[in-house]
C-alpha positions in Angstrom: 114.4 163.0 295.6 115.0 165.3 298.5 113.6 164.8 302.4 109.7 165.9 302.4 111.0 166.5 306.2 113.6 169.3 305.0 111.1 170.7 302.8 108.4 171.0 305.6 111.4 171.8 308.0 113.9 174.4 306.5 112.0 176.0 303.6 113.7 179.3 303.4 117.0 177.0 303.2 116.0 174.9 300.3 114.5 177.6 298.2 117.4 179.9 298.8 119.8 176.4 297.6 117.4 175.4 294.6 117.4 178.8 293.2 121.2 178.6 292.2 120.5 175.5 290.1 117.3 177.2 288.3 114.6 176.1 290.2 112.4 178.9 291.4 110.9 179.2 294.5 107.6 178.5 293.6 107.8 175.1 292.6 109.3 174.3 295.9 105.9 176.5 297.5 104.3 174.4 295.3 105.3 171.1 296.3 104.8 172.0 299.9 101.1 173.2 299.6 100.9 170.3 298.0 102.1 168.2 301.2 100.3 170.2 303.1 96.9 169.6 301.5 97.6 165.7 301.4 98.5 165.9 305.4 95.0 167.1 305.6 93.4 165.0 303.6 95.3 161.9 305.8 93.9 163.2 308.7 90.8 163.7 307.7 90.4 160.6 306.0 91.6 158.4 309.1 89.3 160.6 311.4 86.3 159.5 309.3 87.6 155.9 309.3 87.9 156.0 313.0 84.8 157.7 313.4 82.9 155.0 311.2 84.4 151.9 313.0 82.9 153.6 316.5 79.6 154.0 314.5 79.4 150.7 312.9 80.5 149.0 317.2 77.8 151.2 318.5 74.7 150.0 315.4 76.2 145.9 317.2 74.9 146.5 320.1 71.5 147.9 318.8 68.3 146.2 318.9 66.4 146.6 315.6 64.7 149.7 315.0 64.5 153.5 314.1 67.6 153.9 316.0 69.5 151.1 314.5 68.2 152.8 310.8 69.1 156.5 311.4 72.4 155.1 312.5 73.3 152.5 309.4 71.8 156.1 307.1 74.4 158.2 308.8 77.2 155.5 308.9 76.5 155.7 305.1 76.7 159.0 304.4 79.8 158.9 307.0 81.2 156.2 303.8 80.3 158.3 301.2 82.4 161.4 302.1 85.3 159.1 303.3 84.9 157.6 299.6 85.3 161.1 298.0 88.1 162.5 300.4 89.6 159.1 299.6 89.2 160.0 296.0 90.6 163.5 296.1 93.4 161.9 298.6 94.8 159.6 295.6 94.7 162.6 293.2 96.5 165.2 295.5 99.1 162.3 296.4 100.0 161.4 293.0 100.5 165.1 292.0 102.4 165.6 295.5 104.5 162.9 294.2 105.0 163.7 290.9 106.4 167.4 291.8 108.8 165.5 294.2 110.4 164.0 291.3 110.9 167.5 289.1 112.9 169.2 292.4 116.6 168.7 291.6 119.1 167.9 293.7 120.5 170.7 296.9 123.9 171.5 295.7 127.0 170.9 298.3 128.4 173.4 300.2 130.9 173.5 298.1 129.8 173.7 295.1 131.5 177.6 293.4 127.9 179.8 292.4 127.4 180.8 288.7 124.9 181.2 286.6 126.0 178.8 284.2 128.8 177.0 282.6 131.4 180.2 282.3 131.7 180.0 286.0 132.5 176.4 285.6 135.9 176.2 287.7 139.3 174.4 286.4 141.2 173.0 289.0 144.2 171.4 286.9 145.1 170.7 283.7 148.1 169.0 282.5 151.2 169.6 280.2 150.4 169.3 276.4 151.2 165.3 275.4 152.9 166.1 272.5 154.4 169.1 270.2 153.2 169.0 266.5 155.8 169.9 263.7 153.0 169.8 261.7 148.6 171.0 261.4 146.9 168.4 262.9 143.8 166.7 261.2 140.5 166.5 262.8 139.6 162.7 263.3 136.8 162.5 260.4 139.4 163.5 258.0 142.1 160.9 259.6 139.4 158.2 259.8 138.4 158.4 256.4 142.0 158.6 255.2 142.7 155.4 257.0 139.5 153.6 256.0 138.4 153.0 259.5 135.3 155.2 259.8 132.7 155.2 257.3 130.2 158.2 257.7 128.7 157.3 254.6 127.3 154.0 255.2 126.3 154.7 258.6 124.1 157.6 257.8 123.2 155.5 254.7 122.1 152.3 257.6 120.6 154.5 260.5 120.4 158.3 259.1 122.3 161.2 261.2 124.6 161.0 263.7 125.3 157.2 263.3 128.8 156.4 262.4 130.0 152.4 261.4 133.8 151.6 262.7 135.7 149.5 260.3 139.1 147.2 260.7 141.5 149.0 263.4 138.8 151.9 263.8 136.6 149.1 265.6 139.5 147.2 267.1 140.9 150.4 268.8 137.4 151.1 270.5 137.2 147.5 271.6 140.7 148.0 273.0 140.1 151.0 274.7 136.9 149.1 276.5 139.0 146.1 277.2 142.0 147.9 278.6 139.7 150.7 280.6 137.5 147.2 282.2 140.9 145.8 282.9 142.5 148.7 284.8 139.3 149.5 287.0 138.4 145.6 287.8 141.8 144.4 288.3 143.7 147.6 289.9 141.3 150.3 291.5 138.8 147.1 293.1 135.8 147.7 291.1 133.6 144.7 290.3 132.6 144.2 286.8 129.1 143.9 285.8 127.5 143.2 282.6 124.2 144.8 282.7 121.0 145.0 280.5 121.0 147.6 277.5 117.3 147.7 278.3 115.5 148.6 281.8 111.9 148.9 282.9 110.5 152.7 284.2 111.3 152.6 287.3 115.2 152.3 286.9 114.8 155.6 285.4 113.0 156.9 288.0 115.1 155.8 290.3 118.1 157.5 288.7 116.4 160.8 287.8 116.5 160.1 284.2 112.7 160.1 284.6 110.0 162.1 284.6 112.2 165.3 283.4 113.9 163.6 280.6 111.7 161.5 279.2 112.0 163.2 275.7 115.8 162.3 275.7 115.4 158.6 276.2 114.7 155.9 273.5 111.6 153.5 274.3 109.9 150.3 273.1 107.1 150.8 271.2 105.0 148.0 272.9 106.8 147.2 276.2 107.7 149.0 279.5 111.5 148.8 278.1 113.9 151.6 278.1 117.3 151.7 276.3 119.8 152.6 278.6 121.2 156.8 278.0 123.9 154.8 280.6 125.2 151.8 282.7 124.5 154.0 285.9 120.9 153.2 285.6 121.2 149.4 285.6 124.1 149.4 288.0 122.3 151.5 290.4 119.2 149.8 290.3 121.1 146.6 290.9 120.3 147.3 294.9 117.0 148.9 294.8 114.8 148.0 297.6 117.4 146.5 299.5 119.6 146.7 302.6 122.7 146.9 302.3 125.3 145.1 305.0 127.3 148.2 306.3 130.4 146.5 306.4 130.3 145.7 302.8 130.4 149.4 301.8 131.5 150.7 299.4 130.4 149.0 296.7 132.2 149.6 293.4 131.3 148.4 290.0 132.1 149.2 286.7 130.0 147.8 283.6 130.5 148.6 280.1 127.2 149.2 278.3 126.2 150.8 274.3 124.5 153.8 276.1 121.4 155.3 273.4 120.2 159.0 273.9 118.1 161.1 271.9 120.4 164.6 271.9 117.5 166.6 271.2 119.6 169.4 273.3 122.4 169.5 271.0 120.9 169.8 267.8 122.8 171.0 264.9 126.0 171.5 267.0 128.5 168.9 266.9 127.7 167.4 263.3 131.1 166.6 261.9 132.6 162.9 263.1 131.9 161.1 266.1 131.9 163.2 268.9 127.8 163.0 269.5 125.9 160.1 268.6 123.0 158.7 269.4 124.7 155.5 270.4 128.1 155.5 271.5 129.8 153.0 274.3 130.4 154.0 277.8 132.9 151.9 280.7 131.0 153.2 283.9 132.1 153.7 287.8 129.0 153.4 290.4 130.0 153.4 293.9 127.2 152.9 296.9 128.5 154.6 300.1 128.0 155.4 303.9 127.0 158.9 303.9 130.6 160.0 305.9 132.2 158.5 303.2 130.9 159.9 299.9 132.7 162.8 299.6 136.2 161.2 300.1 135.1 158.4 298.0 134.1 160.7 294.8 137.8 161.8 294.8 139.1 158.4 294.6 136.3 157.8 291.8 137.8 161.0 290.1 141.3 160.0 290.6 140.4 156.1 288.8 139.1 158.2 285.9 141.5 160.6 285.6 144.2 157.7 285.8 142.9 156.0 283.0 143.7 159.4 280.5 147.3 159.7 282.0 147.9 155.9 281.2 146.7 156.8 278.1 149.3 159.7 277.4 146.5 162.3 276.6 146.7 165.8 277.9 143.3 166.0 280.7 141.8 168.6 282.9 139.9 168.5 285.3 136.9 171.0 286.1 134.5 171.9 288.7 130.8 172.6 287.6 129.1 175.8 289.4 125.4 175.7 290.3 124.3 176.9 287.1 126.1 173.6 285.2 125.1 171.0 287.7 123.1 168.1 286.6 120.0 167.1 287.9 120.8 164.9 290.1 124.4 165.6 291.4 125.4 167.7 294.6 128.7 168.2 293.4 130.4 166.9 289.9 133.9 167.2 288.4 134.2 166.8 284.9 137.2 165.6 283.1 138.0 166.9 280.0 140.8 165.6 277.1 142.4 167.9 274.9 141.5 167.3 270.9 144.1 168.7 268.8 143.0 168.3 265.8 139.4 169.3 266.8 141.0 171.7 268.7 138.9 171.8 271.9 138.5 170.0 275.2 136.4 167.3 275.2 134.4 165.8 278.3 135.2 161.7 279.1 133.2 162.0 281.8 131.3 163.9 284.6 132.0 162.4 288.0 129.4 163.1 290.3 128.1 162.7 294.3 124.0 162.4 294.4 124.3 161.7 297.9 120.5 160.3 298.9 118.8 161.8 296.2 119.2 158.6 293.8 119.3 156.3 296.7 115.8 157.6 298.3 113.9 157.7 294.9 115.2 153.6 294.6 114.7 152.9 298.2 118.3 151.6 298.6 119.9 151.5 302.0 122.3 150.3 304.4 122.3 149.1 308.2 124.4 148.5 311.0 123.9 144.9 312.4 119.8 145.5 313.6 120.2 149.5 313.8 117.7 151.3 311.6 118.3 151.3 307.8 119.6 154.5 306.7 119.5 156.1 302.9 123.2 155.4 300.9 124.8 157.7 299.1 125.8 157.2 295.4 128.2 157.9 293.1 128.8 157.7 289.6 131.3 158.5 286.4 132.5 157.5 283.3 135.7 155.7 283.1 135.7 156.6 280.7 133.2 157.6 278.0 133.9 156.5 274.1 133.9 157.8 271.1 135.4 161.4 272.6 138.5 159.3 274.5 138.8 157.4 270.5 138.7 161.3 269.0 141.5 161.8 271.8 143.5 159.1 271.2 143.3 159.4 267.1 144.0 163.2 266.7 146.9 163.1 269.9 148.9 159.8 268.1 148.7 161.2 264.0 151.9 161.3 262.9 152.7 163.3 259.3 152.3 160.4 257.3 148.6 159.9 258.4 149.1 157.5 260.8 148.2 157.0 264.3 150.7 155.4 266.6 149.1 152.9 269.1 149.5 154.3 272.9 151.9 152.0 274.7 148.9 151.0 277.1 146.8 149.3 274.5 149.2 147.4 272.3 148.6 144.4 274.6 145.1 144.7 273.3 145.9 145.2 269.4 148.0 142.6 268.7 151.2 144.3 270.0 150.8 146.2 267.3 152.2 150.2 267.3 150.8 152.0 264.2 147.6 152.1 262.5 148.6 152.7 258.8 146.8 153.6 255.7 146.4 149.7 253.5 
């Protein structure tokens, strides 16, 4: 949620900056006619409160009488239109309130402009991980060939989009999650956290999954429950309505969670294999930071993701998002992409992003120097990497002519020192 203070402030400024990720300028107008109108309503309503308890000392020190009456009659009138501007108050403060939420994020300085995701920008990509002497296979046809996914029976279980891993196809994933919790917790100093798959509304809120994306998230049918679309909400929301000790920043965790979204946005793209699902497993980096620090700290966040394809021997890339791609709730975001041969196309692992206080201020989670005043953290978040894409990577990168897939070095340890997965 952005500062009611910059809005009120520097108008001009945020409409001009919330125009290049979509949102037009009358919303923000919106949102601060809508402040305005509350202010008045505050003032207004404490005037008459004031106003009344000066009424109701002076009626004390009455003696009975027409006076005393006339007063108590006006001092209840005085109530009545304090009750109804208290009335209209509430209404015009939770719509004030629920426009705050549907602003997005102000994008960083440097953030590249563009309308959308063609002006995305790619700042590196690396060498090809291996030459082919022969046409690759796509990972549904290698899958099914080896026997270790079955589209069939998953669609035949839970309908579209739901895959079932079988033998080594579920063993790999659970390797990849093992070796990916491994590397962050015990090399890059993240702290592992096993979260909830399920969170009340208010983690959602507090991420900016909710109120705008409501329609992509799965829900109880009788409780305030929420299946998580990602560990970052539970992570985050680890800290909400705390203080933070300064000199404990920055926090780093990584938690692997199923993750559950709806994908209404992609329908009918992406059918064949694994690559969208409406459940799929996610290893997550969230880092809570001192505002100084956030921007430094999302390129050593980047660099722990992107270390994690390179250990994996899988060609990566790594691209900046314009205005017109951002998400939400991210400033700034890097995405890192693998290469799918087989699929032929890149593939994004995960989306590394700065929310600076936007996340923190709609959580209430902040951080103080010894008795200073608490100030707002800033937050951070990617994946480390997403499955099933880094599983597509890994399958259509290690097929070998035969039809089968050679085990990267890095997760043998994990699959029995094993280095092929072969057909029988």
């Amino acid at each position: 949620m952005l500062d009611i203070r910059l809005l009120r402030e520097q108008p001009g400024f945020v409409k001009e900056k919330l125009a290049l990720v979509g949102c037009p300028a009358a919303e923000v107008q919106a949102v601060i006619d809508a402040d305005a109108r509350r202010r008045e309503l505050i003032a207004a309503v404490e005037s008459m409160r004031a106003e009344r308890k000066r009424s109701s000392k002076s009626i004390g020190a009455m003696k009975p009488g027409e006076e005393m009456e006339v007063a108590k009659a006006a001092v209840r009138a005085l109530g009545e239109r304090m009750a109804s501007a208290e009335k209209e108050l509430a209404t015009v403060e939770a719509e004030f309130q629920a426009m705050m939420l549907e602003l997005p994020n102000i994008p960083h300085d440097d953030v590249p402009p563009g309308p959308d995701d063609s002006a995305n920008v790619v700042l590196r990509s690396g060498e090809p991980s291996r030459e082919f002497d022969f046409d690759p296979k796509p990972h549904w046809e290698l899958g099914e060939e080896l026997g270790i996914i079955d589209f069939a029976r998953g669609v035949k279980i839970s309908g579209t989009r739901f895959y079932v891993l079988k033998g080594d196809g579920a063993r790999l994933q659970r390797a990849l999650i093992t070796f990916m919790l491994e590397v962050h917790s015990s090399e890059h100093g993240y702290t592992e956290i096993y979260p909830p798959a399920m969170v009340r509304a208010e983690c959602l809120v507090g991420t900016g999954n909710l109120p705008k994306f409501g329609d992509m998230l799965y829900r109880d049918a009788e409780e305030d429950y929420y299946f998580v679309p990602t560990a970052e909400v539970p992570v985050t929301n680890l800290y909400r309505d705390e203080i933070l000790d300064a000199a404990t920043l920055p926090v780093k965790h990584v938690a692997y969670t199923p993750c559950f979204r709806r994908e209404k946005m992609s329908a009918g793209r992406d059918v064949r294999g694994i690559k969208r699902g409406h459940q799929f497993d996610k290893v997550e980096l969230v880092k809570f930071t001192k505002p100084e620090e956030s921007d430094a700290e999302l390129l050593k966040l980047l660099a722990d993701a992107e270390d994690i394809a390179a250990r994996l021997g899988l060609q990566s890339r790594i691209v900046q998002m314009c205005t017109g791609d951002l998400s939400f709730t991210a400033a700034i975001k890097y995405d890192i992409e693998l290469w799918a041969p087989g699929c032929r196309e890149w593939l994004e692992v995960s989306s590394c992003s700065n929310f600076r206080d936007f996340q923190a201020r709609r959580a209430n989670i902040r951080f103080r120097h010894g008795k200073d005043r608490p100030q707002l953290c800033h937050t951070l978040n990617g994946s480390g990497l997403a499955l099933p894409r880094v599983m597509i990577a890994v399958l259509e990168t290690y097929q070998c002519a035969d039809g089968s897939i050679e085990i990267p070095e890095a997760l043998r340890p994990y699959m029995g020192g094993r280095e092929r997965i072969a057909k029988g």
